[in-house]
C-alpha positions as CSV (number, residue, x, y, z in Angstrom):
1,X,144.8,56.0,120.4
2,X,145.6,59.6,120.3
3,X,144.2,59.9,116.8
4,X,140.7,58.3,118.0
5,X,140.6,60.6,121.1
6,X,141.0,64.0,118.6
7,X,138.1,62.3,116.4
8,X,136.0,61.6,119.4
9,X,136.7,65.4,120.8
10,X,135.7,66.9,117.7
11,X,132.6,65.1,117.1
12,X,131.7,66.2,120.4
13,X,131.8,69.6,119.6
14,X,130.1,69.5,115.9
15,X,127.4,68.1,118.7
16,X,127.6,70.7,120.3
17,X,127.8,73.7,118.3
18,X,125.0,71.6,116.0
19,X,122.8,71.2,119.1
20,X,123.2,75.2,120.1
21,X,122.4,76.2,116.9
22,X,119.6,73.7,116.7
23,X,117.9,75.6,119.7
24,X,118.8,79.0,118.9
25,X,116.6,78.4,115.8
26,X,113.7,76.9,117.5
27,X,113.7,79.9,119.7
28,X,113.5,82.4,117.2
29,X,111.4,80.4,115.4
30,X,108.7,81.0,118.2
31,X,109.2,84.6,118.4
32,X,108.0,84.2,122.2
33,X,110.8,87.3,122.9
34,X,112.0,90.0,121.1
35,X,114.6,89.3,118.7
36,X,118.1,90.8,119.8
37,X,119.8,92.4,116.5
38,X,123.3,94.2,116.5
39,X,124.2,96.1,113.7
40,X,128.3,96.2,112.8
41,X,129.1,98.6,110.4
42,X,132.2,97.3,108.8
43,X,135.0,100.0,106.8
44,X,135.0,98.7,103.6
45,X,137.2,101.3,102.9
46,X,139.5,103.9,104.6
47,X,137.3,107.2,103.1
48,X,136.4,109.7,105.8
49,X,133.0,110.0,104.6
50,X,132.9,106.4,105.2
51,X,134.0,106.6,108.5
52,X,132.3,109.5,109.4
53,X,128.9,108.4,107.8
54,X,129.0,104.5,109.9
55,X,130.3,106.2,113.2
56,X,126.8,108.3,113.0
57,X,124.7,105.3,112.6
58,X,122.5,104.8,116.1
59,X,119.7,102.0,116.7
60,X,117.0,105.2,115.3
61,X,119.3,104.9,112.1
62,X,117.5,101.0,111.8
63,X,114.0,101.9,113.4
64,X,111.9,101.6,110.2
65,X,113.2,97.9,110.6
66,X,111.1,97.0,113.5
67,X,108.2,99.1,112.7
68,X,108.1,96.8,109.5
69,X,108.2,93.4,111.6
70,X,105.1,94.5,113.9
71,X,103.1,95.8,111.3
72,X,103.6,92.9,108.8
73,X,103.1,91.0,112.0
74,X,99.9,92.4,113.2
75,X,98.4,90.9,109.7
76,X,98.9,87.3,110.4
77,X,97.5,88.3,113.9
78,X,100.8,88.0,115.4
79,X,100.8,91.0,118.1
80,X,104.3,92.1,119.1
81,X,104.5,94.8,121.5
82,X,108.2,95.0,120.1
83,X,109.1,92.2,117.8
84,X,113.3,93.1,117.7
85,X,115.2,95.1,119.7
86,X,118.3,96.9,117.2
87,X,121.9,97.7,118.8
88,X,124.5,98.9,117.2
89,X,128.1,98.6,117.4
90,X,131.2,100.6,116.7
91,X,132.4,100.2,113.0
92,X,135.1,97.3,112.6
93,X,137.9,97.8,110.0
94,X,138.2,94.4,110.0
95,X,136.7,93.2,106.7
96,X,135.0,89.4,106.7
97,X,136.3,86.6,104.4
98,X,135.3,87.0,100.7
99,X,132.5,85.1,99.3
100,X,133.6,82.4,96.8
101,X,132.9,83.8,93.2
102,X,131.2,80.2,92.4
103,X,128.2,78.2,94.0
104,X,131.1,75.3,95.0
105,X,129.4,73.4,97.6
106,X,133.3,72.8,99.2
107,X,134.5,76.7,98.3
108,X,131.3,77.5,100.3
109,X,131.4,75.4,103.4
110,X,135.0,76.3,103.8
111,X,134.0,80.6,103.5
112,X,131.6,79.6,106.1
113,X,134.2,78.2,108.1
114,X,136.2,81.2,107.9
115,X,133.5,83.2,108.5
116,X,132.4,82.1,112.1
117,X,135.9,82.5,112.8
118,X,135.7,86.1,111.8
119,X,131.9,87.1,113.2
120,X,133.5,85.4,116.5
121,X,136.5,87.4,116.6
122,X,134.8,90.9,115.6
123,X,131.5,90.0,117.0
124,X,131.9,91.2,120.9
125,X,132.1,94.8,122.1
126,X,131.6,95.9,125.8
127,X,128.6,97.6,126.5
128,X,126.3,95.3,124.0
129,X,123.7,92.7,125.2
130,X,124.2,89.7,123.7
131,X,122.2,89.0,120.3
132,X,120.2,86.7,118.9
133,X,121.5,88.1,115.0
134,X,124.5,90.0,114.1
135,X,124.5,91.6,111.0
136,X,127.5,92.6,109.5
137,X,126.8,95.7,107.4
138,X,129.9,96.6,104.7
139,X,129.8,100.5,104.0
140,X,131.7,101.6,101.4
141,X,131.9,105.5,99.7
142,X,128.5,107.2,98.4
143,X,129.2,107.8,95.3
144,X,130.5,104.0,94.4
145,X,130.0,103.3,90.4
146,X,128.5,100.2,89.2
147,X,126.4,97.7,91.3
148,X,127.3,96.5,94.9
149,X,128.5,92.9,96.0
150,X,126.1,90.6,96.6
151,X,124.6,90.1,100.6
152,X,123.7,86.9,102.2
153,X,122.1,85.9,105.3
154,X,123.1,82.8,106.8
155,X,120.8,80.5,109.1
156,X,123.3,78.4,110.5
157,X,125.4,81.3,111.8
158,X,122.3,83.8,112.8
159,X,123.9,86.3,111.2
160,X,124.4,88.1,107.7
161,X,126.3,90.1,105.5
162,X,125.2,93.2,103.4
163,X,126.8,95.5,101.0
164,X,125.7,98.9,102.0
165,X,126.3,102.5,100.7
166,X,127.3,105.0,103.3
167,X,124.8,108.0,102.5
168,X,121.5,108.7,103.7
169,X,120.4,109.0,100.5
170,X,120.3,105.5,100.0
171,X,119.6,104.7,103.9
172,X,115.9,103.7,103.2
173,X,116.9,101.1,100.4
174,X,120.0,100.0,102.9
175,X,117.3,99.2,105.6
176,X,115.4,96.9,102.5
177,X,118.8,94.7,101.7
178,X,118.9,94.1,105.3
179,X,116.0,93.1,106.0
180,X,115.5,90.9,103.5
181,X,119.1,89.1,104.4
182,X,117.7,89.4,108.2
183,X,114.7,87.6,106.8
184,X,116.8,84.7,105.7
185,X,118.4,84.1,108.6
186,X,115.4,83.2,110.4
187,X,114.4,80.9,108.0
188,X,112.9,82.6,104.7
189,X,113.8,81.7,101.1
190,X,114.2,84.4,98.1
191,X,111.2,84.7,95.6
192,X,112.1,86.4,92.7
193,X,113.9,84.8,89.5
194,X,117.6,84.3,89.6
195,X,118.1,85.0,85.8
196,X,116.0,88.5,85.4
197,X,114.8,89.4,88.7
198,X,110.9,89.1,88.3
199,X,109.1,88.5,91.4
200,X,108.1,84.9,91.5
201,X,104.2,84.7,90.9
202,X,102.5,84.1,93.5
203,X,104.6,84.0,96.1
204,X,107.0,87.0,95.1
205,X,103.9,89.4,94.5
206,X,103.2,91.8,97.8
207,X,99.2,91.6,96.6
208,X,98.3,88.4,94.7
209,X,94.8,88.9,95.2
210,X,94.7,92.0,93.0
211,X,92.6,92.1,89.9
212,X,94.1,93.1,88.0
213,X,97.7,92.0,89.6
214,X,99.6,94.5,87.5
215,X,100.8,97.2,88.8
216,X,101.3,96.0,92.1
217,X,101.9,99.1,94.7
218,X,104.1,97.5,96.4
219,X,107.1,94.7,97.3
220,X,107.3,91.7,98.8
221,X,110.4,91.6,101.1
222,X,112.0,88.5,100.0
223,X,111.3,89.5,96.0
224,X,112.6,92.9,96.6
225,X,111.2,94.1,93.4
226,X,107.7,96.0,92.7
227,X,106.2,94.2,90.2
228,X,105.4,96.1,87.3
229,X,104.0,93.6,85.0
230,X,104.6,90.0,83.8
231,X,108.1,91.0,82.7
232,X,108.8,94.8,84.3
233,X,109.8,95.5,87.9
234,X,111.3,98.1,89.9
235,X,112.9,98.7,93.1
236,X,110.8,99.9,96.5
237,X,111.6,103.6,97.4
238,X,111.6,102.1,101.5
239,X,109.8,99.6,103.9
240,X,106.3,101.4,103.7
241,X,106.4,100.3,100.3
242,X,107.2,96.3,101.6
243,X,105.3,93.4,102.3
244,X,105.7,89.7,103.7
245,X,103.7,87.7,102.2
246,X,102.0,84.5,103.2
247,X,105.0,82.1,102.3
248,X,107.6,83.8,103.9
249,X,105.3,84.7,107.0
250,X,105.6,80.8,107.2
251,X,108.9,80.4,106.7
252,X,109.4,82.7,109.2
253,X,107.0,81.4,111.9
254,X,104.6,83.7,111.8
């Protein structure tokens, strides 16, 4: 009996939590309010520069962010006075669960498991408003060799994780990785190709209208990449040189 009555209790709350999250997405998905974001910069290591550099960052550190949502907006005719609201928390030492080195579907589920568990235990400070998204931003030294872990932004969670250097120098193309994962939490898919990184043609090209398309000037936000050519790309310097384009506006709700 006792066995039945545990099943019963947790299948209530998978309800539950399934339901929540259910309704937090159609909300966000109507962008009838602004959209809470808090920013936790996360220690991924013990360097002072580290430290210092996260402990400096403010919500005018992730401005450029929202200026890029309302102007992108204002071209699908979608007119936000302010379309997200940033906050920032103190850094966390803490460091989230490490994502699975393979695409296992069970390795997967059971990080995300892990992961709720951690975004709810480091996810709460006194003195925030409660989000909408909490992104998890992983600082680590300035002058890091090699290429950074990859980020994510999870959906069913509202929130996401990105691999960040701390230096301003590399602020602008910071604000780019996180709003592309930002992007995917609220619904938008990537659009550039897994194996070399092209933009995806149409829908990974900022301008698909140009003749001729190549060079394009600029990004779109969920390719990431300036497309140079058919085969050639290169990264955007910041947002002004970012675009979402018609897919992901629909994706997105816009």
């Amino acid at each position: 009996m006792f066995r039945y009555l545990r099943i019963a209790i947790l299948l209530t709350i998978l309800v539950i939590v399934a339901g929540n999250q259910w309704l937090t997405g159609k909300r966000l998905g109507s962008w009838e309010k602004p959209l809470w974001i808090t920013i936790y910069p996360v220690l991924l290591d013990s360097d002072a520069d580290t430290r210092r550099y996260a402990g400096s960052l403010g919500a005018d550190s992730f401005r450029d962010i929202s200026v890029f949502l309302k102007r992108q907006a204002a071209r699908y005719d979608r007119r936000f006075e302010n379309p997200a609201v940033i906050q920032v928390a103190r850094p966390l030492t803490s460091l989230p669960p490490a994502l699975p080195a393979e695409n296992s579907g069970v390795k997967i589920a059971l990080w995300s498991l892990k992961m709720r568990w951690w975004a709810w235990r480091n996810g709460s400070q006194d003195g925030l408003i409660g989000e909408d998204v909490r992104m998890f931003v992983l600082y680590q030294k300035g002058d890091s060799k090699g290429p950074l872990e990859r980020s994510v932004g999870i959906k069913n969670g509202s929130y996401g994780l990105v691999n960040a250097v701390a230096s301003q120098e590399k602020a602008a193309r910071n604000r780019i990785v996180i709003t592309h994962e930002l992007l995917h939490v609220l619904g938008a898919s990537d659009k550039y190709d897994f194996l070399n990184g092209q933009p995806i043609v149409p829908a990974g090209i900022a301008n698909p209208g140009q003749s001729p398309l190549y060079p394009q000037v600029s990004a779109e936000i969920m390719a990431g990449r300036i497309a140079m050519s058919a085969s050639h790309w290169r990264y955007p310097a910041s947002l002004k040189f970012c675009a979402i384009g018609a897919e992901t506006a629909a994706e997105i709700g816009w």
